[in-house]
C-alpha positions as CSV (number, residue, x, y, z in Angstrom):
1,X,11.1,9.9,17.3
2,X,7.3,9.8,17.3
3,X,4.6,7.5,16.2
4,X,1.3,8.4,14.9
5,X,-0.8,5.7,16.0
6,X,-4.8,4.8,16.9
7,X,-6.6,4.5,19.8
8,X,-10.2,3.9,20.2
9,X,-10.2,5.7,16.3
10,X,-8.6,8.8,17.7
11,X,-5.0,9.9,16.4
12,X,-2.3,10.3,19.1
13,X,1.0,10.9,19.1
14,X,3.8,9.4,21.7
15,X,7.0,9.5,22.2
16,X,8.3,6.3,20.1
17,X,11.5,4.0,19.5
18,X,12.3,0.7,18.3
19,X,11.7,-2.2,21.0
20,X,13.7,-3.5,23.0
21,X,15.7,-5.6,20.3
22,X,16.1,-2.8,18.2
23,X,13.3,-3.4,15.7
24,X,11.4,-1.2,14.1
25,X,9.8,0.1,10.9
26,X,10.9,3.5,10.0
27,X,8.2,5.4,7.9
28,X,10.0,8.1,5.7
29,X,6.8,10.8,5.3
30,X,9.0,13.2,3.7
31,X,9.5,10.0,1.0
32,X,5.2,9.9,0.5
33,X,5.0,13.4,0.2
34,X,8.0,13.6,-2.3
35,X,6.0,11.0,-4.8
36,X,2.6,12.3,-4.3
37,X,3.9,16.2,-5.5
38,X,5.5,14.3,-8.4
39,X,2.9,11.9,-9.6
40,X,0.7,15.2,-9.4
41,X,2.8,17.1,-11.6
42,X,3.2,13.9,-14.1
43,X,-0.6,14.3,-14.5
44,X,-1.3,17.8,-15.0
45,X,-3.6,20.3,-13.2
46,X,-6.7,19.5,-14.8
47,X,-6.3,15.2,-13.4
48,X,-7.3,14.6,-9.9
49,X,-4.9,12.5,-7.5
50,X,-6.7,10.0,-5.6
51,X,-4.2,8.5,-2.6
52,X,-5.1,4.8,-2.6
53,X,-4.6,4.1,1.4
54,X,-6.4,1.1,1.8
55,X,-4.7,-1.8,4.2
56,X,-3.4,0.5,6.6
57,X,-1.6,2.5,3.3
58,X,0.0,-0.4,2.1
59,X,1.7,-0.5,5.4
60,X,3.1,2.2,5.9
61,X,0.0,4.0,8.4
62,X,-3.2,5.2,7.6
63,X,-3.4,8.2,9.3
64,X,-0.2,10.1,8.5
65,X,-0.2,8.8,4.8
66,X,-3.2,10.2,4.2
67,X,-2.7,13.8,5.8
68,X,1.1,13.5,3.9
69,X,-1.0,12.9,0.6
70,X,-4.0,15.0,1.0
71,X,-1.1,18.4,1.8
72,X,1.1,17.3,-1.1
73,X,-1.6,17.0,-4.5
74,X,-4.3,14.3,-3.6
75,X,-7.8,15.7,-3.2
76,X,-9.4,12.0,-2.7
77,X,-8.7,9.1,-0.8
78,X,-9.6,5.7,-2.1
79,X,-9.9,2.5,0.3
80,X,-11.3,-0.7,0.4
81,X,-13.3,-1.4,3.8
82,X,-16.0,1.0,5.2
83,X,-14.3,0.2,8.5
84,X,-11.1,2.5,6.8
85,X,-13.2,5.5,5.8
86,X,-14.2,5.6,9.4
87,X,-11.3,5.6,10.6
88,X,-10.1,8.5,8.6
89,X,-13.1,10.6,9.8
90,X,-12.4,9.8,13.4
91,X,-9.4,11.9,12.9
92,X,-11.6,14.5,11.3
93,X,-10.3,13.8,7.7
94,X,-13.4,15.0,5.7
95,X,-11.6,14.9,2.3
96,X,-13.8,12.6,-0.5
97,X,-13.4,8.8,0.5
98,X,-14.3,5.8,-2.1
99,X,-14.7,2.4,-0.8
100,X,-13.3,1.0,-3.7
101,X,-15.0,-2.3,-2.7
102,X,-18.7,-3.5,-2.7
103,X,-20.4,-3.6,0.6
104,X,-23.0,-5.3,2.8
105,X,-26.0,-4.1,4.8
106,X,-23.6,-3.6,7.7
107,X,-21.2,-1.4,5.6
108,X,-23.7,0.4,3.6
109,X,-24.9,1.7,7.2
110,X,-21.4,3.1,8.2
111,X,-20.9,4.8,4.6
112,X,-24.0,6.6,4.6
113,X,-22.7,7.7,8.2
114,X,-19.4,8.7,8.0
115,X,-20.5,10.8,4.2
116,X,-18.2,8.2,2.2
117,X,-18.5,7.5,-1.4
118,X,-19.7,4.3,-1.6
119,X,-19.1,1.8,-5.2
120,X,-21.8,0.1,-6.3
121,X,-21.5,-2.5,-9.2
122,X,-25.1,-4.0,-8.8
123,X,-29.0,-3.1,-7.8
124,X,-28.3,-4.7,-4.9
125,X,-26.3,-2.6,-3.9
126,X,-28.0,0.7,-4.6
127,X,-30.8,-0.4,-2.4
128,X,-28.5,-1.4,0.7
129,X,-27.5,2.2,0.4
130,X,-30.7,3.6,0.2
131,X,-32.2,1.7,2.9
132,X,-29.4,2.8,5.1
133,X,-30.1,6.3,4.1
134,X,-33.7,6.1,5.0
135,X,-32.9,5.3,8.5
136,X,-29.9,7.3,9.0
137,X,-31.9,10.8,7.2
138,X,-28.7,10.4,5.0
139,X,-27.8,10.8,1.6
140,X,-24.8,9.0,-0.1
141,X,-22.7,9.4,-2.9
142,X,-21.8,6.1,-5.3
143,X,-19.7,5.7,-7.6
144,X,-20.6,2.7,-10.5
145,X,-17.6,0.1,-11.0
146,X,-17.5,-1.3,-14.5
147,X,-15.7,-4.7,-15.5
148,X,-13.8,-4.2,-18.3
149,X,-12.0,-7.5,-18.0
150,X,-10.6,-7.9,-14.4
151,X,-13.8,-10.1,-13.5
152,X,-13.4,-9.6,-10.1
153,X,-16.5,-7.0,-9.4
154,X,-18.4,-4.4,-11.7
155,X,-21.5,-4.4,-14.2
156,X,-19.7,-6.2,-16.9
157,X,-22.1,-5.1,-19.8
158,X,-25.0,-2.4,-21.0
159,X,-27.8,-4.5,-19.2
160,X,-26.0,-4.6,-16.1
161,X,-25.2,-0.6,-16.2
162,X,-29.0,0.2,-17.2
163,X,-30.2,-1.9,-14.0
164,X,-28.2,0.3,-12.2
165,X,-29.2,3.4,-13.4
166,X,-32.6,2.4,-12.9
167,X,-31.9,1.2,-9.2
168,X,-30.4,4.3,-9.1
169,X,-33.7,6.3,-10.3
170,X,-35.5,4.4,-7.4
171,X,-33.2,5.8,-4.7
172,X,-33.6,9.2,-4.0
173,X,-30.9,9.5,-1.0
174,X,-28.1,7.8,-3.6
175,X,-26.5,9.9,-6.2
176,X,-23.9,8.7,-8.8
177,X,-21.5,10.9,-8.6
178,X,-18.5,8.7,-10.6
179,X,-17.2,5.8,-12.4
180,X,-14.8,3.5,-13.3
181,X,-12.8,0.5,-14.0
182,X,-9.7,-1.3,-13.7
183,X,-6.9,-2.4,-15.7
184,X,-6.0,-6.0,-15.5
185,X,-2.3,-5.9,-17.1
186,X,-0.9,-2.5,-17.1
187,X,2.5,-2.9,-16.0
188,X,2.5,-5.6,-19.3
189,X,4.7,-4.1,-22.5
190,X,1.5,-5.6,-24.7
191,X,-1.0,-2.2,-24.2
192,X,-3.5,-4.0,-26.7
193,X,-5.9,-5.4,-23.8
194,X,-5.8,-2.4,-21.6
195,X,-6.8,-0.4,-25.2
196,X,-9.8,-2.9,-25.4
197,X,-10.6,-2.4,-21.7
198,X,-10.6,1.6,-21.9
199,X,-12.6,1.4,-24.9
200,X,-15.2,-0.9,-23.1
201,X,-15.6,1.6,-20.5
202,X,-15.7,4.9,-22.5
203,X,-18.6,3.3,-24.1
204,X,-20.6,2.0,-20.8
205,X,-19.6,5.9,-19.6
206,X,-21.7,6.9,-22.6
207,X,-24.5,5.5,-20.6
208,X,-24.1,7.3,-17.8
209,X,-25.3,10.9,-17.1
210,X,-23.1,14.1,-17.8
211,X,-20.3,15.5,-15.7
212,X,-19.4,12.3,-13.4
213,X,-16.1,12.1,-11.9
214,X,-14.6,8.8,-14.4
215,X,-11.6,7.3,-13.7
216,X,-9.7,4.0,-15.2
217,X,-6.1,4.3,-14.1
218,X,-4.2,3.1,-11.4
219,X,-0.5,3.9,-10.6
220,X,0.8,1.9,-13.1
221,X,-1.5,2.9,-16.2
222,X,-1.7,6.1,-15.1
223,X,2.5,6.3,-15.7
224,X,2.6,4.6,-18.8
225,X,-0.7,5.6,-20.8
226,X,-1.7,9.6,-20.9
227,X,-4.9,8.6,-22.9
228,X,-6.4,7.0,-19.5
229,X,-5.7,9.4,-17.1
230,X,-9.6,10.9,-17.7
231,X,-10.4,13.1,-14.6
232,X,-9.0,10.9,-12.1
233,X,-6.0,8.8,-11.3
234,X,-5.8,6.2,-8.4
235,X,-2.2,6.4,-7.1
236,X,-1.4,3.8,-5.3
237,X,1.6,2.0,-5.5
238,X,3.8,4.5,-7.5
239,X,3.0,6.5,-3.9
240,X,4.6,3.9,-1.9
241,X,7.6,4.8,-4.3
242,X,7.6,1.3,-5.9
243,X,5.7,1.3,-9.4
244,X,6.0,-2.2,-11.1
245,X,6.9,0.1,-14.3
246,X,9.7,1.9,-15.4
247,X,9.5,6.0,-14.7
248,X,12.0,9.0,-15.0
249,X,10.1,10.6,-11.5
250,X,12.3,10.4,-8.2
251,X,9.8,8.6,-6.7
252,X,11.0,6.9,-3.3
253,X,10.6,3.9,-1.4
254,X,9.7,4.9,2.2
255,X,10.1,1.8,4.6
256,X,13.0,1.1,6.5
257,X,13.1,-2.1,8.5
258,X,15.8,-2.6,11.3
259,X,17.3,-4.6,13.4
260,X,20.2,-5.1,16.4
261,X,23.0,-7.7,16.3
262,X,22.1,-9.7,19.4
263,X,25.0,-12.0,18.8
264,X,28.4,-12.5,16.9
265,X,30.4,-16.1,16.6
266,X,32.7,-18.0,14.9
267,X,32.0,-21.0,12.9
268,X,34.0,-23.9,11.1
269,X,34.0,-25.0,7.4
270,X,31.4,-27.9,7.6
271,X,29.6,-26.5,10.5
272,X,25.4,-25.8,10.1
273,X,23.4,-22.9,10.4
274,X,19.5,-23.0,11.5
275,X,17.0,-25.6,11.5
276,X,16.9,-28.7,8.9
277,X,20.8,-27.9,8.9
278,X,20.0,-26.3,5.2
279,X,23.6,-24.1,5.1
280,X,26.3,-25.7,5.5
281,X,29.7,-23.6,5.6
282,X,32.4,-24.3,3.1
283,X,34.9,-22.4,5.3
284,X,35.7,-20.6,8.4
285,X,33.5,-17.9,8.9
286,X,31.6,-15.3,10.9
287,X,27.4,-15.3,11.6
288,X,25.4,-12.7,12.8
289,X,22.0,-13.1,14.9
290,X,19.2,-10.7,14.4
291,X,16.6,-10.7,16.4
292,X,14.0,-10.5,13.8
293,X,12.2,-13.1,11.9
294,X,8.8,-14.2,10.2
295,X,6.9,-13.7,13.1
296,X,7.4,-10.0,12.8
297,X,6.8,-10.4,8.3
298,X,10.5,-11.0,7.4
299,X,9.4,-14.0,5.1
300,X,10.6,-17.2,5.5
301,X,11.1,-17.5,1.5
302,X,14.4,-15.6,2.1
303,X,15.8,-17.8,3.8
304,X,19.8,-18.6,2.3
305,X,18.9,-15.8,-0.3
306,X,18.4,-13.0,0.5
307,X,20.5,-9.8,2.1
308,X,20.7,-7.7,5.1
309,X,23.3,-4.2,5.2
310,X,25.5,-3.9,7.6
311,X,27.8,-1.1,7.9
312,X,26.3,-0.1,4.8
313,X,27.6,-3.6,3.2
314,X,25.7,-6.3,1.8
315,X,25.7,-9.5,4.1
316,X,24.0,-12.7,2.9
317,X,21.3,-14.2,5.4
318,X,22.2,-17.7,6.0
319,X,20.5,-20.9,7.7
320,X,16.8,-21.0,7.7
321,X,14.9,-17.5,8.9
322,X,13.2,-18.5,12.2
323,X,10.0,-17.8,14.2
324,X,11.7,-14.6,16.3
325,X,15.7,-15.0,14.9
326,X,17.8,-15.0,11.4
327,X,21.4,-14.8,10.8
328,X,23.8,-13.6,8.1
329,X,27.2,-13.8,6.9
330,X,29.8,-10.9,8.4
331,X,32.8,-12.7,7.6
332,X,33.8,-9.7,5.1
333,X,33.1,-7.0,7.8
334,X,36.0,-7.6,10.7
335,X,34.3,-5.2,13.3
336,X,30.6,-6.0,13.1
337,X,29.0,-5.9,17.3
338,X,26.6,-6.6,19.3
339,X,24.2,-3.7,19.2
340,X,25.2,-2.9,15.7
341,X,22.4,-1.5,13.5
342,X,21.3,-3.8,10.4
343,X,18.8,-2.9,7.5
344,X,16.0,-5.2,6.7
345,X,14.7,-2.8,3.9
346,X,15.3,0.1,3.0
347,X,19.1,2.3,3.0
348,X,22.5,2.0,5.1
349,X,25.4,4.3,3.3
350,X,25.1,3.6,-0.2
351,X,23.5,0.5,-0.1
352,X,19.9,0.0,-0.9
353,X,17.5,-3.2,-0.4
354,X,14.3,-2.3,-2.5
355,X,10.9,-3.9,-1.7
356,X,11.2,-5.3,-5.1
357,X,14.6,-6.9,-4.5
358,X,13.3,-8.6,-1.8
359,X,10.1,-9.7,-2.8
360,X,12.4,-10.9,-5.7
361,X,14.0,-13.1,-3.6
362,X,11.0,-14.5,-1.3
363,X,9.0,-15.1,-4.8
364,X,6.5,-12.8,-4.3
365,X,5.5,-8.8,-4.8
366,X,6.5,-5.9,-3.8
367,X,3.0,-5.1,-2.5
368,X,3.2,-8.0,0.0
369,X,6.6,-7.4,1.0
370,X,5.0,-3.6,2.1
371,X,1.8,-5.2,3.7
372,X,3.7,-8.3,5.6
373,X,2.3,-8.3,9.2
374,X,4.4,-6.4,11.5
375,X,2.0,-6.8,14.5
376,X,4.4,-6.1,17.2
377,X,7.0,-4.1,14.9
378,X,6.7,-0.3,16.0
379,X,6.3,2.0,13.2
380,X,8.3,5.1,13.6
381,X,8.0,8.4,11.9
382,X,11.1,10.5,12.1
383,X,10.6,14.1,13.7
384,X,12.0,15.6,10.5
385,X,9.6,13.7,8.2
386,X,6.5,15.3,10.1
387,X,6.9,18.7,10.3
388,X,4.6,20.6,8.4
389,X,2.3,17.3,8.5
């Protein structure tokens, strides 16, 4: 097993297992390279693939997701901090980078650096940039963000847009090399505001100068509507294998969370399980200790509903999921051990726990279930999955 990990912004590679309780994230690369050839096929030759790997690629490692995308149909990389873009270059990525995000003086200074494509929404902005290229003898590409309807960030209107083009003309080191815009419901079956958006930013486009790189559609818009594709897709999601909408690709989850049985017992019918006493056993039965809990981003939301597998079997958790510990019913599987391997997420035989089916059951996303803190969870990428990486 090896890990792919950073030190000091330099990529490394060691010798890797799970810790010493048997926990560990496995990162399927062979999974990410699988969705990113067929999301680029779903879009046609003449679209662009950018792989969206901000917060640490959705969880599932920077690095290696982005060298796995860039060799398998992505020619940009989108993230959201400066700080990330740097990171990629330390490991002598020099692929197009967007900092999908708006920026202060501080990040301005380390996109102009590190060559990444900054977004700029603002005159503000623009001038950041081009102060930081004055001092660095840098120039900098930018592309404009447009709010369509998200309100979150982007020149929402043709006055905004035309103060930026004219920041723009007063910057000689920044060059606008794109735009674009974001859906705010795409995964919704009502298309009807995301028509209203896309027409809102084919007309601010009109604005702009010839030949920029525009792009509107993120994994879930770019799956369901054709018409917004443009020159660009953002993939981001749909490469993690779990798009909120319905699609005929093979796309593939690619976590695997796991876990050893640290204990077996047997309990009575009216016996407790776990703190505030909140399952209570209606008959004889067996429990299962895992070593594994919130403190390593198993949410506490699943507690008494959600499952682990077992001996590739479904096994309901039970009692309260605790700091460092959570247990689960193996009454239906006689020979369950200490040291026996259980599934968090991910696939054991034929069974398979989605991030959506457990986000599902802590009330939440899929997104967050990919991104929960695993601080002192080792993330392990299987020999097989890196060879040719």
């Amino acid at each position: 097993m090896r890990l792919i990990m950073q030190k000091e912004g330099i990529a490394v590679t060691e010798v890797v297992s799970a810790d010493s309780r048997g926990v560990c994230l496995h990162v399927d690369l062979s999974a990410i390279a699988n969705n990113a050839r067929c999301l680029k096929r779903a879009m046609g030759e003449d679209v662009r693939m950018m792989a969206v790997v901000k917060a640490d690629a959705y969880g599932h490692g920077l690095v290696p997701v982005s060298r796995t995308a860039l060799a398998n149909g992505a020619s940009f990389l989108g993230v959201a901090l400066p700080e990330e873009g740097m990171r990629l270059r330390a490991t002598g990525i020099d692929a197009p980078v967007l900092v999908l995000s708006g920026t202060g003086e501080e990040g301005a200074m380390i996109s102009a650096r590190e060559g990444l494509t900054q977004t700029v929404y603002d005159a503000a902005g623009v001038e950041r940039l081009q102060r930081a290229c004055e001092r660095l003898g840098a120039q900098a590409d930018v592309h404009l963000k447009v709010d369509t309807g998200m309100n979150r960030i982007g020149a929402r209107d043709e006055a905004e847009v035309k103060r930026v083009l004219a920041a723009l003309k007063c910057a000689p080191c920044v060059h606008l090399t794109g735009a674009f815009t974001h859906f705010a419901d795409a995964d919704c079956d009502d298309e009807a505001f995301s028509r209203q958006q896309f027409a809102r930013f084919m007309d601010m486009a009109a604005l702009l100068p010839p030949g920029l790189l525009l792009h509107a559609a993120a994994s879930d818009a770019a799956l369901r509507f054709s018409w917004a594709r443009l020159n660009m897709v953002r993939a981001g999601v749909a490469l993690y294998g779990c798009p909120s909408v319905k699609t005929a690709l093979p796309l593939r989850p690619a976590q695997r969370l796991e876990a050893r049985v640290t204990c077996v017992k047997q309990i009575h019918r009216g016996d407790t399980v776990g703190y505030g006493r909140s399952f209570c056993a209606s008959h004889d039965m067996r429990v299962a200790t895992l070593p594994v809990g919130y403190g390593d981003g198993y949410m506490r939301a699943c507690s008494n509903r959600a499952q682990v597998l077992l001996h590739g079997q479904r096994c309901p958790v039970v009692g309260r999921v605790c700091m460092d510990q959570m247990m689960v019913d193996v009454t239906q599987i006689s020979d369950v051990r200490e040291g026996d391997t259980a599934v968090l997420l991910g696939t054991q035989g034929n069974e398979c726990i989605l991030p959506q089916q457990l986000a599902q059951w802590a009330g939440t996303i899929c997104y967050e279930i990919m991104l929960s803190s695993r601080a002192r969870v080792p993330v392990v990428y299987d020999e097989e999955s890196l060879k040719g990486q």
